[in-house]
ZAMARGU-4260 file (C-alpha; in steps of 0.2 Angstrom, whole numbers, plus 5000, padded with zeros to 4 digits):
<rodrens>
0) 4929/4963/5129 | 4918/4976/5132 | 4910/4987/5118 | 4908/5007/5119 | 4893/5014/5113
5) 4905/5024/5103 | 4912/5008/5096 | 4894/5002/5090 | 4890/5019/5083 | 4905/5021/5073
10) 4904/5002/5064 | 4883/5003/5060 | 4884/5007/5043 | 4870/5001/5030 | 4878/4986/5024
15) 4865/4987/5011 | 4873/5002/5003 | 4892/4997/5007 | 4896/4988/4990 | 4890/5002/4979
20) 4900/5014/4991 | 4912/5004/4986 | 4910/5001/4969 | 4910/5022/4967 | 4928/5022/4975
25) 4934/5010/4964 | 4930/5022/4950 | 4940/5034/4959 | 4954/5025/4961 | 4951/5018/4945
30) 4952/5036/4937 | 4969/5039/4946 | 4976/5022/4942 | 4974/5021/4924 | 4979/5042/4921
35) 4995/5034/4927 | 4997/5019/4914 | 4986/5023/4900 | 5001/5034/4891 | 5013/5023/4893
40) 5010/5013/4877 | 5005/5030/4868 | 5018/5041/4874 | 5034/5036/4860 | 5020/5042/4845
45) 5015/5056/4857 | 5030/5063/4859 | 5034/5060/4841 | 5020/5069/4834 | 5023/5083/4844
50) 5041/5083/4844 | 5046/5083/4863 | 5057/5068/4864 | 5068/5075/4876 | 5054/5081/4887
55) 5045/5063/4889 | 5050/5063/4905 | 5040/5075/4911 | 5024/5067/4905 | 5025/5057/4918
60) 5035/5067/4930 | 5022/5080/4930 | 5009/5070/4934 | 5015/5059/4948 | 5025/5076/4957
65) 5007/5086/4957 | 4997/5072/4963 | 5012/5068/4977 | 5012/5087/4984 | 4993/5086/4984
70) 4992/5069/4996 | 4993/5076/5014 | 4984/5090/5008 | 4971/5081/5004 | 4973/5069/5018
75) 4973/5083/5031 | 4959/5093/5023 | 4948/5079/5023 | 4951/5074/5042 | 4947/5093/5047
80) 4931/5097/5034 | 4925/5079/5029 | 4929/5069/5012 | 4913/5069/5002 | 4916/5086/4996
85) 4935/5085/4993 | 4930/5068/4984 | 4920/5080/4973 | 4932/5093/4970 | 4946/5078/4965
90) 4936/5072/4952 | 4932/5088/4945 | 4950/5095/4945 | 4956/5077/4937 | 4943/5076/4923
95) 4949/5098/4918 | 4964/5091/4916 | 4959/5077/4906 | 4951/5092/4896 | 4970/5101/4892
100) 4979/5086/4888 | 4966/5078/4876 | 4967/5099/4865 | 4985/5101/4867 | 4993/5108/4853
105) 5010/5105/4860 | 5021/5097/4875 | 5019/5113/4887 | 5000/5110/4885 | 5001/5091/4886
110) 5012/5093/4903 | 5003/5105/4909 | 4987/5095/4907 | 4995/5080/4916 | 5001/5092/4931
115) 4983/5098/4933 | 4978/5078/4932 | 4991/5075/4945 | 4983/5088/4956 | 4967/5079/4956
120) 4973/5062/4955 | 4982/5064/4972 | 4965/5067/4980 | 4956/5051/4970 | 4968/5040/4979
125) 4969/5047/4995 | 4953/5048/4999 | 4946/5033/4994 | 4959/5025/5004 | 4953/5035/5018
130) 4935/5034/5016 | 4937/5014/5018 | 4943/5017/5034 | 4928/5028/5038 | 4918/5013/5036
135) 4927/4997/5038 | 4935/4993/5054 | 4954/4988/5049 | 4952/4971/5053 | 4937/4968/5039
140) 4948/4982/5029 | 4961/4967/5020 | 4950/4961/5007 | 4944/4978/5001 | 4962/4985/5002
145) 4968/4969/4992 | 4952/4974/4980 | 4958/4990/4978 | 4975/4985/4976 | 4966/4973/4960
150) 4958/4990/4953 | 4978/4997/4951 | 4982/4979/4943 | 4971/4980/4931 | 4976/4997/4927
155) 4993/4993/4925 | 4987/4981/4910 | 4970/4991/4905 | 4979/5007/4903 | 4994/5000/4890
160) 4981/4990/4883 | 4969/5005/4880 | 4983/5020/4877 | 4989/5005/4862 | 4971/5002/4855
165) 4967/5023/4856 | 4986/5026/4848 | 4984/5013/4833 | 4964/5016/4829 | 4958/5031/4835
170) 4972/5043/4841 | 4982/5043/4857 | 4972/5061/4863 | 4958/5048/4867 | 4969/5042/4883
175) 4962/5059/4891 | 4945/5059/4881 | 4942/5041/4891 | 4940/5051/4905 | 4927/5062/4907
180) 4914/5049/4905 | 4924/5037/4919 | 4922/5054/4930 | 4904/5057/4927 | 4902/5040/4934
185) 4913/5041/4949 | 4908/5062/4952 | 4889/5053/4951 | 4892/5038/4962 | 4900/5051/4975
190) 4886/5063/4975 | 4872/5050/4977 | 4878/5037/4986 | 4893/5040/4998 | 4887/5048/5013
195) 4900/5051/5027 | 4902/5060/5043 | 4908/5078/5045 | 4925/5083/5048 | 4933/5084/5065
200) 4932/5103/5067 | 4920/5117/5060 | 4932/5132/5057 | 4951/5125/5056 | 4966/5133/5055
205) 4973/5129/5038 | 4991/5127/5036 | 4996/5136/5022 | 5015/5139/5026 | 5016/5119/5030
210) 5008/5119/5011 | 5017/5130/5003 | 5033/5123/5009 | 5033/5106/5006 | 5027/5110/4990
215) 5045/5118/4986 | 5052/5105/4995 | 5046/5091/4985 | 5046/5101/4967 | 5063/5106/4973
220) 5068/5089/4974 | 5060/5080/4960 | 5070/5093/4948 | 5084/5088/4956 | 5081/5071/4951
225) 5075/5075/4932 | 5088/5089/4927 | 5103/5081/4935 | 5118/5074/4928 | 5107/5077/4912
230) 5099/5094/4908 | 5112/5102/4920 | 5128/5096/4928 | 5127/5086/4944 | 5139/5103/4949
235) 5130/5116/4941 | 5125/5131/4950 | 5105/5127/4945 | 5106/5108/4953 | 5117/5115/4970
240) 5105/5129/4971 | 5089/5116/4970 | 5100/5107/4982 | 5102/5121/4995 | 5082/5124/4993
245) 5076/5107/4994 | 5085/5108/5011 | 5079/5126/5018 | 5062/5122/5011 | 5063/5105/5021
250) 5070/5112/5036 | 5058/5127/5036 | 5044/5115/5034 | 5049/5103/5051 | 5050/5120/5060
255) 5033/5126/5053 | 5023/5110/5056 | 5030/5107/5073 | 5021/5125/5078 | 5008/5122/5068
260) 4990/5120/5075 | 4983/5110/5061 | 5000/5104/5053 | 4999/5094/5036 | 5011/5080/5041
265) 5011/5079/5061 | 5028/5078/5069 | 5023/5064/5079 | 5017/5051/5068 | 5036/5048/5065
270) 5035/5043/5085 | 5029/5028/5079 | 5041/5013/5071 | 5027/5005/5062 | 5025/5021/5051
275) 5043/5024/5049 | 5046/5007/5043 | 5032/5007/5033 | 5034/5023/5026 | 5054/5021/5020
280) 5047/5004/5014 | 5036/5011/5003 | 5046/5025/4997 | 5059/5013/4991 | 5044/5001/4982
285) 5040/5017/4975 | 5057/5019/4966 | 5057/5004/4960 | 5038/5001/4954 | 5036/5017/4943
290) 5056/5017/4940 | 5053/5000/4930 | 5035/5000/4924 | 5035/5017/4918 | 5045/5016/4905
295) 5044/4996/4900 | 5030/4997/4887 | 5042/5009/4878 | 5054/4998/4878 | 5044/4983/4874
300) 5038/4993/4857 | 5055/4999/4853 | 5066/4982/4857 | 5054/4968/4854 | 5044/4977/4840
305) 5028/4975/4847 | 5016/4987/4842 | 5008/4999/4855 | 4991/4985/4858 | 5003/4971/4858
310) 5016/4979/4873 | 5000/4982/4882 | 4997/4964/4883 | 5013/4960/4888 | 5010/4969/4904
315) 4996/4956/4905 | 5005/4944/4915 | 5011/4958/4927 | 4992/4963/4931 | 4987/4945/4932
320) 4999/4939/4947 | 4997/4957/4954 | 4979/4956/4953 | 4977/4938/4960 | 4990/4941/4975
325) 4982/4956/4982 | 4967/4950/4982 | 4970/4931/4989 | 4982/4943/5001 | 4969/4953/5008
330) 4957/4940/5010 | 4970/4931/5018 | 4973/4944/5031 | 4955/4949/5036 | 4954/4929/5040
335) 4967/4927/5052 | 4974/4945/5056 | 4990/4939/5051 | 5001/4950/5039 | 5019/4955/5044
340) 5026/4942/5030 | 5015/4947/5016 | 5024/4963/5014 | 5042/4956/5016 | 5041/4944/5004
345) 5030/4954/4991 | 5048/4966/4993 | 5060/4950/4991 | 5049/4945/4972 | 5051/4963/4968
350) 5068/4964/4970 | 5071/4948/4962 | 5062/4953/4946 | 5072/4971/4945 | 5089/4959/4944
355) 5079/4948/4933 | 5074/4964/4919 | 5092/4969/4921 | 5097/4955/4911 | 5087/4957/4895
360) 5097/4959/4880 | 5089/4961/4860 | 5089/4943/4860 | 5079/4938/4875 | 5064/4930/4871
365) 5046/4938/4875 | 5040/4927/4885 | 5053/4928/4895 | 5052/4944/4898 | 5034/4942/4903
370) 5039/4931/4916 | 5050/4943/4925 | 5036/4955/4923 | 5024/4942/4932 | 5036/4940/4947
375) 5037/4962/4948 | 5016/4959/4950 | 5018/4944/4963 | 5030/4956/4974 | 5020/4971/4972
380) 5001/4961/4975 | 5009/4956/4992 | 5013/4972/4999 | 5006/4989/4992 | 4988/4987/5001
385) 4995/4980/5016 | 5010/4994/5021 | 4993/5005/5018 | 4983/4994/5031 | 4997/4994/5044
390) 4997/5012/5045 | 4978/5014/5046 | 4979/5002/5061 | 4992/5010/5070 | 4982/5027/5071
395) 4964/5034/5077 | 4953/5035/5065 | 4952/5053/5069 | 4968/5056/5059 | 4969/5040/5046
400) 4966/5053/5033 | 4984/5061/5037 | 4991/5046/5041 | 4988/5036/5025 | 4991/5053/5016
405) 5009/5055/5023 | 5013/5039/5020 | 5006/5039/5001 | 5017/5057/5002 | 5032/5046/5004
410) 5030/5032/4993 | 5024/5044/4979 | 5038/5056/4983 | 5048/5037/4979 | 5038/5037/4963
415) 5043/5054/4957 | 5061/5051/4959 | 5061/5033/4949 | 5051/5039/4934 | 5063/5056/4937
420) 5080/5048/4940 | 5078/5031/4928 | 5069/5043/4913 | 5084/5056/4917 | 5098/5043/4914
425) 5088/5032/4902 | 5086/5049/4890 | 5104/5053/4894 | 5110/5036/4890 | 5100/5034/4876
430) 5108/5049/4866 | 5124/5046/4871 | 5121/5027/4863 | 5112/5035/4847 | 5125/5047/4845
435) 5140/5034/4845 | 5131/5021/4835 | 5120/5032/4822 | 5128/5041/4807 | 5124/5060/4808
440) 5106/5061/4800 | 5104/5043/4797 | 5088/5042/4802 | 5082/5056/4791 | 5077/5067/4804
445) 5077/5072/4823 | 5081/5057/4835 | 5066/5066/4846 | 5056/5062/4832 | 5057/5043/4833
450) 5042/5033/4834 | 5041/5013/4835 | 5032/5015/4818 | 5045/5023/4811 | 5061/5012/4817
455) 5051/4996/4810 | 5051/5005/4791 | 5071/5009/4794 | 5083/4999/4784 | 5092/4985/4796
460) 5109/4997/4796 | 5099/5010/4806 | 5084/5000/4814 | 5098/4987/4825 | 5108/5002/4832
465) 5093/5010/4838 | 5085/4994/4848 | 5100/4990/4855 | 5103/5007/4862 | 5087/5006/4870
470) 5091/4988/4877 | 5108/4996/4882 | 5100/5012/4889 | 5087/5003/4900 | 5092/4989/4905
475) 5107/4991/4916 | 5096/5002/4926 | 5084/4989/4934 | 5101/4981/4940 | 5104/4999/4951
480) 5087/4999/4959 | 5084/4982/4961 | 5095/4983/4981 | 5080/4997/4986 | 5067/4983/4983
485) 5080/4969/4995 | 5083/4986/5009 | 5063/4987/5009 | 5062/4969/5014 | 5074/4970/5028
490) 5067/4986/5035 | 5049/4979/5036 | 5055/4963/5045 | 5058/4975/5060 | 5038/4980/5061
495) 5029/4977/5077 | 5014/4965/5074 | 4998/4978/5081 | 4981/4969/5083 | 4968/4972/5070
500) 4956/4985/5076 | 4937/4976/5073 | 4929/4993/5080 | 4929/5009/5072 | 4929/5022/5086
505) 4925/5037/5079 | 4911/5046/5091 | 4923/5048/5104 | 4923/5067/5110 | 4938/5075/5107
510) 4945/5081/5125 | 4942/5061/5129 | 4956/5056/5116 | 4973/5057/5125 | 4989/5060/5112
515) 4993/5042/5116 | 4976/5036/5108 | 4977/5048/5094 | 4996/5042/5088 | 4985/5023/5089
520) 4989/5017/5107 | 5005/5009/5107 | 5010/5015/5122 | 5013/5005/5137 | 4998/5011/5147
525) 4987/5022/5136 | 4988/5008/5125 | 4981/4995/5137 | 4963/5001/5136 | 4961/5004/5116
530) 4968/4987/5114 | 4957/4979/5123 | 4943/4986/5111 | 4952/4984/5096 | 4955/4966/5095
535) 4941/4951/5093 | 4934/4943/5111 | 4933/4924/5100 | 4951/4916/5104 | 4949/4910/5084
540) 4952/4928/5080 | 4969/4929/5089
</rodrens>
């Protein structure tokens, strides 16, 4: 194999400073991670306190839709100007948002202060997925990828644990207050220790129409998802008319960015099986991750009577198995550059434990539970980092930002439309079932109103209807996303094995790059040469 100057250049890094580079990303994605679970145990007495029952979903909705239209914008940007200062900005706009929702007086302020979070968050994870791949060549990437795939493990469990401990002792507006000093931290280690190359190109052209558009696009869509069938009738003229706009928006938005100079999701990445695979993969695990964790710690609180601390340590098991298998997962793949199975059967576990959590009733035992809870971890260990990694191979570095923004786009885009659709029927089913099996004001007040707190004080009369038709509203649920999971894992066992890049060619001149090498070389006879630099000389590397 022979090495390009442009090879050596890009790889020499000071490995001196690499794990506190690395620690300060971590923050990042450790900021983004745990906004996305830390309200889950808090958010019944959220609501209830301020009232917004029947816009809980939204909570959640608003943050993950913000922070999905802001991904290839992030991407894309920090491909063209450079991540350092993006990273910056991220932090900043997350931790103002942090700022809203920790003084709202109401849900409108609480939501919007989640959307605004969102728009940072988006950026957190993006570019510290990217930055990875600005200094570790994707064959050394596994074990940092399975790493950071840990960090969002034990936010799964930390952000439960802490939204219950901050709900019961010292209010639930200290899930945004956590914040700002977890941001000072991460905006610190940016500033001082992450130093990056510049962006490919001093004055791009921006694609504000590609933005703009697939912002109405995806909005469109995700209201679709939340107001369907629920706020609105599948048939009424607000949900056809989303419909016909989520469709011109999208069609508008192909159109644009296949004219486009800069576009925020090129056209031609979808040239390449590997990212298609990958990407509908992920959009599928997307639905059925934040379908189901989303609202389980509700659930736990409400069915088992935990109390809010107590559900957060029943996601325990969850982090554990996710946290051990991504890590063990990615060591595993920088060792022998093998990873086509990780990802298919990580699919298979989750689909088995969506079947499993269908099949809870009021009398299933809580350890049980926790064991289906394990096995979603296991599946989801195996094969979040690794889709990321695949994709990052399978593209020049020189546009791995956009690459592993537009596939986050997608699986996030999967995200919003579990939390939308399973909260969506989940608060429809929900009061239909309460207001079948509730007398008229039997609870003494708004059903919005209900808090765990408050159904444990209710006379057995009220307080059994009321777990069972959360048992009977969720449940069922998990049966109906559990086939998206089992499609994922046939789709991914059509992905083409790629050699792990061990070089990081990044000095290359631009007019030296052919389209071939910048869609990552697969080609027949394009491909040939990159190859031949990508993988390891040692036959123990093969």
């Amino acid at each position: 194999m022979t090495v390009t100057p442009a090879s050596q250049s890009a790889s020499a890094h000071p490995k001196q400073h690499l794990g506190l580079v690395f620690a300060g990303l971590m923050l990042s994605m450790l900021l983004a991670s745990l906004s996305q679970m830390v309200l889950s145990t808090a958010l019944p007495t959220m609501v209830g306190e301020l009232n917004g029952a029947d816009h809980m979903t939204w909570v959640i909705t608003g943050y993950i839709l913000a922070s999905t239209i802001a991904m290839p914008i992030y991407g894309k940007l920090g491909d063209l100007l450079g991540r350092k200062n993006l990273l910056v900005a991220a932090i900043t706009i997350f931790v103002g948002g942090s700022v809203i929702g920790g003084l709202a007086p109401d849900m409108n302020w609480l939501i919007a202060g989640r959307t605004i979070q969102g728009l940072g968050g988006g950026g957190l994870i993006i570019l510290s997925q990217a930055v990875i791949a600005d200094l570790v060549p994707a064959r050394d990437r596994g074990k940092y990828m399975g790493i950071m795939g840990g960090v969002f493990a034990v936010s799964s469990v930390a952000g439960p644990l802490l939204g219950g401990w901050f709900t019961e002792d010292i209010g639930w507006r200290w899930t945004f207050w956590i914040n700002l000093p977890l941001g000072a931290l991460a905006l610190a280690a940016t500033i001082f220790l992450l130093h990056l190359p510049a962006g490919s190109t001093k004055n791009p052209k921006l694609d504000f129409a590609g933005m703009g558009l697939l912002s109405v696009a995806t909005a469109s869509l995700v209201l679709v998802a939340t107001w369907g069938g629920h706020t609105y009738d599948w048939t009424s003229p607000v949900i056809l008319g989303l419909m016909v706009l989520t469709l011109i928006a999208g069609l508008a938005f192909v159109r644009t960015e296949a004219r486009a100079e800069e576009p925020i999701i090129p056209l031609h990445l979808f040239k390449e099986r590997n990212f298609n695979l990958t990407t509908t993969s992920g959009l599928l695990i997307g639905i059925a991750m934040f379908g189901a964790m989303s609202y389980l710690p509700t659930y736990l609180q409400m069915v088992t009577g935990a109390n809010a601390t107590v559900a957060g340590l029943l996601m325990v098991p969850m982090m554990g198995s996710m946290l051990i298998v991504s890590v063990i997962s990615g060591m595993y793949v920088s060792r022998t550059g093998t990873y086509k199975w990780l990802p298919i059967a990580g699919a298979l576990a989750l689909a088995l434990s969506m079947f499993l959590l269908s099949t809870m009733t009021t009398d299933t035992a809580t350890w049980t539970i926790c064991c289906y809870i394990a096995i979603m971890g296991i599946g989801l260990g195996a094969s979040m980092q690794i889709l990321v990694l695949v994709v990052q191979n399978t593209f020049h570095v020189r546009e791995v930002g956009t690459a592993t923004a537009s596939n986050n786009y997608f699986r996030q885009v999967g995200a919003s439309l579990g939390s939308a659709v399973v909260g969506s029927v989940f608060a429809a089913r929900l009061t239909t079932l309460l207001g079948e099996r509730l007398p008229q004001g039997g609870t003494g007040g708004d059903a919005n109103s209900l808090t765990p707190d408050v159904v444990k004080q209710l006379p057995d009369a009220l307080r059994l209807p009321i777990i069972e038709s959360y048992n009977d509203a969720l449940a069922p649920i998990f049966l109906y996303i559990a086939p998206l999971a089992a499609l994922a894992a046939v789709l991914l066992c059509f992905l083409r094995v790629v050699p792990l890049a061990t070089t990081i060619e990044r000095d290359l001149p631009a007019d030296a790059l052919t389209e071939d090498q910048l869609r990552g070389a697969d080609s027949a006879e394009a491909g040939q040469g990159i190859v031949e630099e990508k993988v390891l000389a040692e036959p123990s590397a093969r």
